[in-house]
Phi, psi and omega in degrees: 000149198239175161246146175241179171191113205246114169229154195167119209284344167278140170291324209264350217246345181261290191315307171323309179285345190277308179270282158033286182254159149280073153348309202267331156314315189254026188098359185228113189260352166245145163233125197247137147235157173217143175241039157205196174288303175320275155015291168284336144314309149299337151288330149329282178298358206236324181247129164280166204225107163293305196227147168217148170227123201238149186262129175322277169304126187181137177331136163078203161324119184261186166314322177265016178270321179282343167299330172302328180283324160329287196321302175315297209262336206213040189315337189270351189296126164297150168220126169265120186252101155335071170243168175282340208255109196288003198280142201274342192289271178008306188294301198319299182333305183267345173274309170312300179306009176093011181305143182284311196227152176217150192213156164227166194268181344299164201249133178295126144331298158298316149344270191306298182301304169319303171272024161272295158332297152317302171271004155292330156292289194341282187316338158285311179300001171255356179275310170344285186303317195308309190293343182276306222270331186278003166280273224300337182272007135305299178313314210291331159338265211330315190280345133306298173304327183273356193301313159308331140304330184263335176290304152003296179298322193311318201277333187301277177342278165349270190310326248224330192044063171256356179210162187290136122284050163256142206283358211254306191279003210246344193280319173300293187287328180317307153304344172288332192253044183041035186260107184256093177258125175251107189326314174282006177279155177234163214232121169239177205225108185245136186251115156292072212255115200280131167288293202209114151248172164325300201247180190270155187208140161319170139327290180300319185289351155289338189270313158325286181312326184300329175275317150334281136023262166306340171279343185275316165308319175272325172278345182241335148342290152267032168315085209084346191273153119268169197136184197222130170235131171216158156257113168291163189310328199273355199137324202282143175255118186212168182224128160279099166254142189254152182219118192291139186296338167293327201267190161272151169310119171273025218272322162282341187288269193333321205260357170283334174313297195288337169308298191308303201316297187304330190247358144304308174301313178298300191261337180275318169269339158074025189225125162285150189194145204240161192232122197229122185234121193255161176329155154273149160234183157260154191330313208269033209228335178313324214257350166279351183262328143329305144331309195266323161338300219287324182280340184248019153288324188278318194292300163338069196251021192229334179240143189236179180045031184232138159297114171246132213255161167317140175256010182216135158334138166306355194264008174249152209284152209264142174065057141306327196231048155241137197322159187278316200262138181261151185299184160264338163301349185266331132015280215279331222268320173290319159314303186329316204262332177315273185330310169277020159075019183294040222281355194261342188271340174278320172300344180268342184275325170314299179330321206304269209305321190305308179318341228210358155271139180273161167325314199270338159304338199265141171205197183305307213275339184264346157309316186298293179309325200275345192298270163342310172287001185248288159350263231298316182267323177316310168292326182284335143323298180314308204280311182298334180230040185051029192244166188245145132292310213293352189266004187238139191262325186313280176317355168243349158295306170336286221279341171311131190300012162284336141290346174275118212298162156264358177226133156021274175279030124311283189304324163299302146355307193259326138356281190283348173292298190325309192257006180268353168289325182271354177291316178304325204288305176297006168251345187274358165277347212064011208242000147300117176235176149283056180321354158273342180270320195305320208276329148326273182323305158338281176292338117357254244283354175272351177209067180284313182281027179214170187273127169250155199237155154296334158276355180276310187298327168314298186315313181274357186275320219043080164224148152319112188291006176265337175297300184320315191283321179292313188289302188312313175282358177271342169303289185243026148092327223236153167239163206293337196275347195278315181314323195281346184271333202251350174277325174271313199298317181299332151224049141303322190280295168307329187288294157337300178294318221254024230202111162306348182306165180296163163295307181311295214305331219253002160285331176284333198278356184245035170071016122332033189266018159289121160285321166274022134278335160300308208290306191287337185269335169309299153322297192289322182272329154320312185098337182212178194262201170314278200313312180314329217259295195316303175303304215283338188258324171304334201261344165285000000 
């Protein structure tokens, strides 16, 4: 629905334009009148107005002082302009001044209902536009608030290899996020890798800090930088830098960053963290720099609170110096993950070691090992939870010598086929566990009256504890300081039923020796205190 406004300084000459046409016919349910400037200005302020029609000549303020004023104060208001006078400068006038129209008097009806119309489409067609730009400048809000994230994801992709790092399609989304990427620039890749915090923290209050973490991180890291701070699909807390083909090398700038950075985390956050800082490369190298953070994070099981900088020049190609022959460790590391039914993190590690051997590393004997070792860990997983291949035909089609590749590039294939077929096999038994969650817990529960650590619990696993704490909590949900509480409150609980010992004694067999840090954490995760929970099972 629309508003009008009719001035005109004749009284009878406002009732005619007031009657004349059926207003409500065309859509416009209020109609103002004025007989001076003043008048309409004051109607102006107090109503919005779509179309006014105003008469030119008038006492005082004439027509194009209010049509000027429009323009300023009421810019969506249409204006039709009135005169007696036929002389074409008049039109000229009122038109330069933005009038939709000009008409003259005495004003034809039909007329006049005809150029009402015209401008009543205008006016739709300018709330459209109006309404369009205020769409797009919402999106466009949103979308600058969300520009951090969407960059987040662009590099999450990368790394992830979910999209071509061909320089033609990768130069199209980089513009979609404002990313001025220059074929000569080079990239490094720094892994935040959280160690320890200080205090024992939930899941959820760890996943808080981590973000904390990361915000600390864009400010004082990249601190003089370009870049990027993110999380990848698996967990790894990373910083993307970038070093302009134009520019200076940051290689020193970065590793002064991670120092201040590290001793920022110690005193505001209160948690230790190692810093893996890789060669700069170019984007299509990136995903080896990637590669080599995650691998000397995992390698890493003895120093801690440290930047650790590239150990090879940039000009030597990153992971060179891995062995011709595969390790064995490389094996367990691959069961590991197997058992957690992990299949897109086992598919990257495959990709990871096959990529990083050259032709000339390869020979008969290490096709032969690795071949045996892949065998070796599939029956022996299957046989742990009491299953056959033979019982799977996908898997016995595989593993028949009638299949087994022979070439090089072949053998990565039939590989990640072997094992995402026995991952197939334990879920479709109900038989995926973590053996790395059992033998944790296990050992929790064998050294309940002691302090156990996260590098202790790493250690026994052979694993990095910062790797150990991201699988274990994408396992069960729990971070290790959460297991250990929970493993003691449970047999806490049994000593209590089944047992006469004191609460001291049985606060101490569970590592307790405050009774009162025992009553209260029994209460907050129980709901009661010891003594409460000990009545409450006698009277059942």
């Amino acid at each position: 629905m629309y508003r009008a406004l009719i001035v005109d300084d004749q009284y009878f000459a406002l009732l005619g334009l007031q009657q004349g046409i059926d207003w409500s016919e065309l859509g416009v349910t209020d109609v103002f009148l004025a007989e001076n400037v003043e008048q309409a200005i004051e109607c102006l302020k107090q109503h919005p107005v779509d179309l006014l029609i105003c008469d030119i000549e008038m006492p005082g303020r004439n027509g194009l002082d209010l049509l000027a004023w429009v323009k300023q104060h009421s810019p969506v208001t249409l204006t039709i302009m009135l005169t007696c006078h036929a002389d074409f400068e008049y039109a000229q006038r009122a038109l330069q001044h933005g009038a939709f129209h000009y008409l003259l008097k005495p004003v034809d009806y039909e007329e006049l209902k005809k150029v009402v119309c015209e401008a009543i489409a205008g006016i739709d067609r300018q709330k459209e536009q109006q309404q369009f730009e205020a769409l797009m400048r919402e999106y466009r809000r949103k979308w600058e608030h969300q520009l951090p994230i969407l960059v987040e994801r662009f590099w999450q992709d990368i790394l992830s290899q979910r999209v071509s790092i061909r320089p033609d399609s990768l130069q199209i989304v980089a513009q979609t996020y404002n990313l001025d990427l220059k074929p000569g620039d080079r990239y490094y890749i720094a892994l935040l890798g959280l160690e320890q915090w200080k205090e024992n923290l939930s899941a959820r209050d760890e996943t808080i800090m981590e973000y904390a973490l990361r915000n600390l991180a864009e400010e004082l890291l990249l601190n003089g930088l370009e870049g990027a701070i993110l999380q990848d699909h698996v967990g790894h807390n990373l910083a993307v830098v970038y070093e302009r083909c134009e520019g200076s090398p940051v290689s020193n700038r970065l590793e002064q960053n991670g120092r201040a950075f590290l001793s920022a985390c110690e005193r505001l956050l209160q948690c230790s963290l190692s810093i893996y800082i890789s060669p700069a490369v170019h984007l299509q190298d990136i995903v080896g720099a990637y590669t080599y953070v995650t691998e000397r994070e995992q390698r890493n099981l003895n120093s801690s609170r440290q930047v650790f900088t590239p150990v090879c020049p940039p000009s030597e190609k990153v992971l060179d110096q891995i062995p011709t022959a595969a390790p064995m460790n490389l094996f367990a590391e691959w069961a590991t993950v197997l058992e957690l039914g992990e299949l897109e993190e086992l598919d990257r590690r495959v990709k990871q070691w096959f990529s990083n051997i050259r032709g000339d590393q390869w020979s008969n004997e290490s096709h032969r090992q690795l071949f045996h070792g892949v065998l070796f860990i599939i029956h022996t997983i299957l046989a742990k939870k009491g299953l056959s291949l033979h019982k799977s035909e996908e898997l016995k089609t595989l593993t028949d010598k009638e299949n087994y590749p022979k070439h090089p590039a072949a053998l990565q294939n039939w590989t990640m086929e072997c094992l995402a077929a026995t991952v197939r096999v334990l879920r479709t038994s109900n038989s995926v566990s973590s053996a790395v969650v059992a033998k944790i817990r296990q050992y929790i529960r064998s050294r309940l009256n002691q302090e156990i650590t996260r590098e202790e619990l790493a250690a026994h696993v052979y694993l990095n504890p910062a790797y150990l704490s991201r699988m274990f909590k994408k396992e069960t949900g729990l971070s290790l300081s959460d297991v250990i509480i929970q493993e003691r409150i449970e047999e806490a609980k049994r000593l209590l039923e089944a047992t006469e010992y004191k609460i001291t004694d049985i606060a101490e067999s569970v590592g307790y020796i405050s009774l009162g840090s025992f009553s209260n954490l029994f209460k907050r995760v129980v709901g009661v205190t010891p003594q409460q929970y000990r009545a409450r099972k006698k009277l059942e």
